[in-house]
C-alpha atoms as one frame of an Amber mdcrd trajectory, in Angstrom:
protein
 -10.371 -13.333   9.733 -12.138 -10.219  10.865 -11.084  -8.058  13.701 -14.635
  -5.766  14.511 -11.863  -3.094  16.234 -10.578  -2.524  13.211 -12.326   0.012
  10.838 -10.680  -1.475   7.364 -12.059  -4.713   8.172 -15.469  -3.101   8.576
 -15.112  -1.646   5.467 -13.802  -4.839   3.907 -17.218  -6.357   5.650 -19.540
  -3.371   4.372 -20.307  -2.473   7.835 -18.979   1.036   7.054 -19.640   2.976
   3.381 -16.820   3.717   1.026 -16.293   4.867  -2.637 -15.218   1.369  -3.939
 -12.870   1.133  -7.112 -13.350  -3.009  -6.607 -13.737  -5.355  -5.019 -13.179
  -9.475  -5.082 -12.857 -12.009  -2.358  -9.305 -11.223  -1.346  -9.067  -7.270
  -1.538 -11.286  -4.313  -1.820  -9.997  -1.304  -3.544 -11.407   2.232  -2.268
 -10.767   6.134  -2.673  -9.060   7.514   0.514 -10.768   9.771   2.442  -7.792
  11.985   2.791  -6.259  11.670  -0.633  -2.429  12.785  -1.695  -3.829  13.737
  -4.923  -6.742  13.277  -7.275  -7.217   9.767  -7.572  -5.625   8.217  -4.500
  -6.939   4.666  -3.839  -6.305   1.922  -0.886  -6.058  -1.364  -1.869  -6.773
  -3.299   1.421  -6.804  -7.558   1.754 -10.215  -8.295   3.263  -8.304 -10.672
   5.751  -6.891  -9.318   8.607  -3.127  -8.563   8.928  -1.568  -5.740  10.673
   1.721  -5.264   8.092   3.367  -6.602   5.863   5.334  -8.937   8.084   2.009
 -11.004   9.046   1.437 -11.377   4.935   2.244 -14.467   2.993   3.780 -14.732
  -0.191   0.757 -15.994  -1.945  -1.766 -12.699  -1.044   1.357 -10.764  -1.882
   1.772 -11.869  -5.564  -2.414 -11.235  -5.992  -1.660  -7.908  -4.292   0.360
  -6.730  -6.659  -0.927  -8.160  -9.576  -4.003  -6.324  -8.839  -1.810  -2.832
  -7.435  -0.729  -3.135 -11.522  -4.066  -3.467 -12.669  -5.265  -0.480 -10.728
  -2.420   1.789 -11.630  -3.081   1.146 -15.363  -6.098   2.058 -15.494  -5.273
   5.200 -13.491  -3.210   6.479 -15.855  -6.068   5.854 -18.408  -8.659   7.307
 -16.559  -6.928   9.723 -14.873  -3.622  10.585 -17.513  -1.258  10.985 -14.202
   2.294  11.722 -14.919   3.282   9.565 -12.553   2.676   7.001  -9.421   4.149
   6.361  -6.206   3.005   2.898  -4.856   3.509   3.517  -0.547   3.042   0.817
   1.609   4.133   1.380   5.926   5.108  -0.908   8.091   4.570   0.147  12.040
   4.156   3.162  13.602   7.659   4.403  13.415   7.477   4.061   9.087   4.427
   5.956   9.376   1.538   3.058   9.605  -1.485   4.858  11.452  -4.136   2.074
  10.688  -2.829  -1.301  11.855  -4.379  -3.499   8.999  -2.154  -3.661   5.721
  -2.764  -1.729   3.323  -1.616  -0.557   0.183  -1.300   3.414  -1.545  -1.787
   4.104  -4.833  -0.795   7.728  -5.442  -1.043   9.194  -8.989   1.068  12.040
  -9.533   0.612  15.117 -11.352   3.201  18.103 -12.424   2.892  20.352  -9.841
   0.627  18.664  -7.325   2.984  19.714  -4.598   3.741  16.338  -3.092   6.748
  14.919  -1.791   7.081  11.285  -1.387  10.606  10.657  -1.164  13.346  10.494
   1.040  16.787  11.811   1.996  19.579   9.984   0.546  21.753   8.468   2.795
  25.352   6.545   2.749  26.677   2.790   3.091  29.890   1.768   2.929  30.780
  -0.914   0.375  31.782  -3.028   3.386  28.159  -1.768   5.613  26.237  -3.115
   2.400  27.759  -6.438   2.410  27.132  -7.518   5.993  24.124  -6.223   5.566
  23.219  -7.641   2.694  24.619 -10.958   4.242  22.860 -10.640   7.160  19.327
 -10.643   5.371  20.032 -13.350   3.101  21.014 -15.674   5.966  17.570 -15.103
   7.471  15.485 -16.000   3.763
């Protein structure tokens, strides 16, 4: 399903140009306009779901067969030392377009990026309960 608001489902559609990587009948795979580093692709479902919550297990496992695809040949094409594979969830993880999508971000020595995060601490007791807590909800 299309939503004409949203601009990666006009992409998705062809309705607006981008530098396509590929494309099937499930996902298209573009450069982003604003890239990390050299390289830096989108892989985006042509159906319309906001996050990752609205996906279902099926697109997932093609999504990520095909996120491996693309990242091999990355680091063929592009010899990257490295990858980071980013995907946000809501505004408050850092989502600013509300359609899924999914960052591939080949790294380089030196290319100044920093896509990590500050360690934090858990309890062996905190990571139980939680731990429980999300497998009673599977």
């Amino acid at each position: 399903m299309k939503d004409e608001n949203c601009i990666f489902c006009r992409i998705a559609a062809g309705d607006i140009p981008s530098t396509t990587i590929y494309e099937d009948e499930f996902f298209i795979v573009i450069m982003d306009l604003s890239p990390a580093t050299k390289g830096h692709a989108l892989i985006i479902p042509k159906e319309h779901m906001a996050d990752i919550f609205e996906m279902d297990e099926k697109t997932a496992g093609k999504l990520f067969k095909l996120a491996v695809r693309i990242a091999k040949a990355m680091k063929k094409a592009l010899n990257c030392d490295g990858l980071n594979i980013v995907q946000n969830n809501g505004e408050i993880a850092g989502q600013t377009v509300r359609h899924f999508h999914l960052h591939l971000i080949p790294r380089y020595e030196g290319d100044g990026q920093n896509i990590l995060w500050t360690p934090g601490e858990a309890s062996d007791e905190e990571r139980r309960m939680t731990a429980e807590a999300i497998r009673e909800k599977m």
